[in-house]
N, C-alpha and C positions, 0 to 999 in steps of 0.2 A: 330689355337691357338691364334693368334693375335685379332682374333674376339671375341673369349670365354675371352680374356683379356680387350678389350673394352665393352664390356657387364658386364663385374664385376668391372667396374670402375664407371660404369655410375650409378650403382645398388647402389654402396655404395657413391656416390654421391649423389643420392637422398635421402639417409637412412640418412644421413648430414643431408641435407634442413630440411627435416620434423621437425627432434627434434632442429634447429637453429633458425629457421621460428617460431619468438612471436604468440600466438594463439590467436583470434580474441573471442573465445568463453568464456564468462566469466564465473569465476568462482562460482560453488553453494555455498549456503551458507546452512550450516546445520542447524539444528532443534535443537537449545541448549537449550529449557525449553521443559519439559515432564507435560501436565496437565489429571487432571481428579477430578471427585465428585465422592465422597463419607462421608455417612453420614452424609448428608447437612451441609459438605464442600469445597470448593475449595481449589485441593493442585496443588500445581507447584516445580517442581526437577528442582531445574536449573545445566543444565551440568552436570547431574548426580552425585552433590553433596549435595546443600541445597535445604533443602526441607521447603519452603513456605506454610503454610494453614490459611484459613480466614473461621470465620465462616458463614455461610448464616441464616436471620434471618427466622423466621416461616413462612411458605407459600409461600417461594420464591424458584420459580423456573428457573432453568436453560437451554434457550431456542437457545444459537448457544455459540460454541466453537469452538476454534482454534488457535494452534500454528504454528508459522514459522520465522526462523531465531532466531533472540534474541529477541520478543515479543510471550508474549500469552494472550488470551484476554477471559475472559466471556461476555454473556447479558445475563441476569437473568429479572424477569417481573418488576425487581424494579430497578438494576443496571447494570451499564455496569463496567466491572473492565478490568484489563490491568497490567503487571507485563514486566517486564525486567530483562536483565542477568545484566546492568547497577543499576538497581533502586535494584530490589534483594527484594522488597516486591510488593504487592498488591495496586492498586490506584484504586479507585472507584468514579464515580459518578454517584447520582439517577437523574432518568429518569422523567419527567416532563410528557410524555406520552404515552400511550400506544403503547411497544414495537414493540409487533405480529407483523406488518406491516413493523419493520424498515429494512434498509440496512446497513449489514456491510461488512465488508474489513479489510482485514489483507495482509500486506507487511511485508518484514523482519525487517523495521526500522519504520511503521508507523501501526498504528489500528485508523478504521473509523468507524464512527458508522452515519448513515442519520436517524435520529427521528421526525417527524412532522415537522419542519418545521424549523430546525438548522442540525447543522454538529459536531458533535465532533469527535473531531482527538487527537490523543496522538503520540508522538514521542520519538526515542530512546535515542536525544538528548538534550532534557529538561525533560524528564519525567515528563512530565504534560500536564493536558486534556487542551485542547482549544476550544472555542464553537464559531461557525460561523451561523449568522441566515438568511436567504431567506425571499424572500416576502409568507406569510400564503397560497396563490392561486396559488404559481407554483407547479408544476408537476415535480418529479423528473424524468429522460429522461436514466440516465447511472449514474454507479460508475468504475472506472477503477483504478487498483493500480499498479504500477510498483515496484522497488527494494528502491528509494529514492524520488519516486511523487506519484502522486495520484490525479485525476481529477471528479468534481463530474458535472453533464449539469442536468440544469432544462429546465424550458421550455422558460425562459427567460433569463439565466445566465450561464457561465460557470466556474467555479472555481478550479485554480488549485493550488495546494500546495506541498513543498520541506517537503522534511526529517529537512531543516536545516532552516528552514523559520519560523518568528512568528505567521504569517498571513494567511489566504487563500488569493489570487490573483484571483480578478473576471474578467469577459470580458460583456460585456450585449451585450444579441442579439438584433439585427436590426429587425425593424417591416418586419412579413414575411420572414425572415431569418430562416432557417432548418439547422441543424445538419445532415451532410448526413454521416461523419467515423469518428472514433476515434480511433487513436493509440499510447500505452501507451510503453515505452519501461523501461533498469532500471534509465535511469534519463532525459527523455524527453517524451513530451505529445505532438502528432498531431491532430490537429482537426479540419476537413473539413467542412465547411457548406454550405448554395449555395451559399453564394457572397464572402468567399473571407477562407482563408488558416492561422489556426491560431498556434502556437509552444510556446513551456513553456517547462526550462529546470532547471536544476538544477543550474548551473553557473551563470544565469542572473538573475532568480526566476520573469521574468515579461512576459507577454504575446506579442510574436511578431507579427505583422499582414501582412500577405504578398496576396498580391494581386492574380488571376485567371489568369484574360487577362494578 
């Protein structure tokens, strides 16, 4: 009896911990704009009350979409556009060069767009596009986005950017310096190369350099 008594103490002892014990797992963040085309236009439901449409002009087509958190974003062969549960319209800006090849990225607070030979990023908290440019001859390498960064590695540079940052924050590689990991979390960016250990987080917004040896 005394046993079956210490067995149901220890049981709901634990059943304590579990729901006491802060969760380490962060929380998701839902899908609060609903996009789609039709009849060459772009609509957006945000939260399943206002509904958003922008018209597209003639012969513009609609070549990646995607929503997540409170951004959603088009690239069309002539624009890239960007809408918020904040901003509550449509933000556009035309594209200088040909699309087809670009890279984009969508996080819940930022949209990326890599086009020839710049960066534009838009955030949830200015809502407005911002263009970062690269030397014309690198080679893009990676784009990674997290929940509030976002790091883009050329073949010379690496640039990493906050949700709440003006700027991109670049790093320049070292002659013969390789990129060998990258790890993006929701507010820090790791990034291994062969000489040395590099971090960008959200709190600091600058790149730390920490040494191998």
């Amino acid at each position: 009896m005394l046993k079956r008594q210490k067995i149901h103490t220890i049981l709901i002892f634990l059943f304590i911990m579990v729901f006491t014990i802060p969760s380490n797992a962060e929380e998701e963040i839902e899908d609060l704009i609903d996009i789609f085309e039709s009849n060459s236009k772009i609509v957006a439901i945000i939260e399943g009350k206002k509904t958003v449409s922008f018209d597209l002009s003639a012969n513009e087509k609609v070549l990646w979409s995607a929503s997540k958190g409170y951004l959603s974003a088009f690239l069309t062969n002539a624009r890239f556009f960007v809408i918020s549960t904040s901003s509550g319209t449509w933000h556009y800006l035309h594209l200088k060069s040909d699309p087809e090849n670009s890279i984009t990225s969508l996080s819940p607070h930022i949209a990326l767009l890599v086009s020839g030979d710049r960066i534009i990023s838009y955030n949830t908290l200015s809502n407005q596009f911002m263009e970062t440019h690269f030397p014309i001859h690198d080679e893009v390498v990676a784009v990674e986005a997290g929940k509030h960064v976002v790091v883009v590695i050329t073949s010379s540079r690496i640039l990493g950017l906050a949700a709440e940052s003006s700027s991109f924050i670049e790093v320049r590689l070292r002659i013969r310096e390789t990129v060998e990991d990258v790890k993006v979390t929701s507010n820090k960016i790791t990034v291994r190369t062969s000489d040395r250990l590099l971090s960008f987080t959200t709190k600091s917004s600058v790149w730390y350099e920490h040494g191998l040896n």
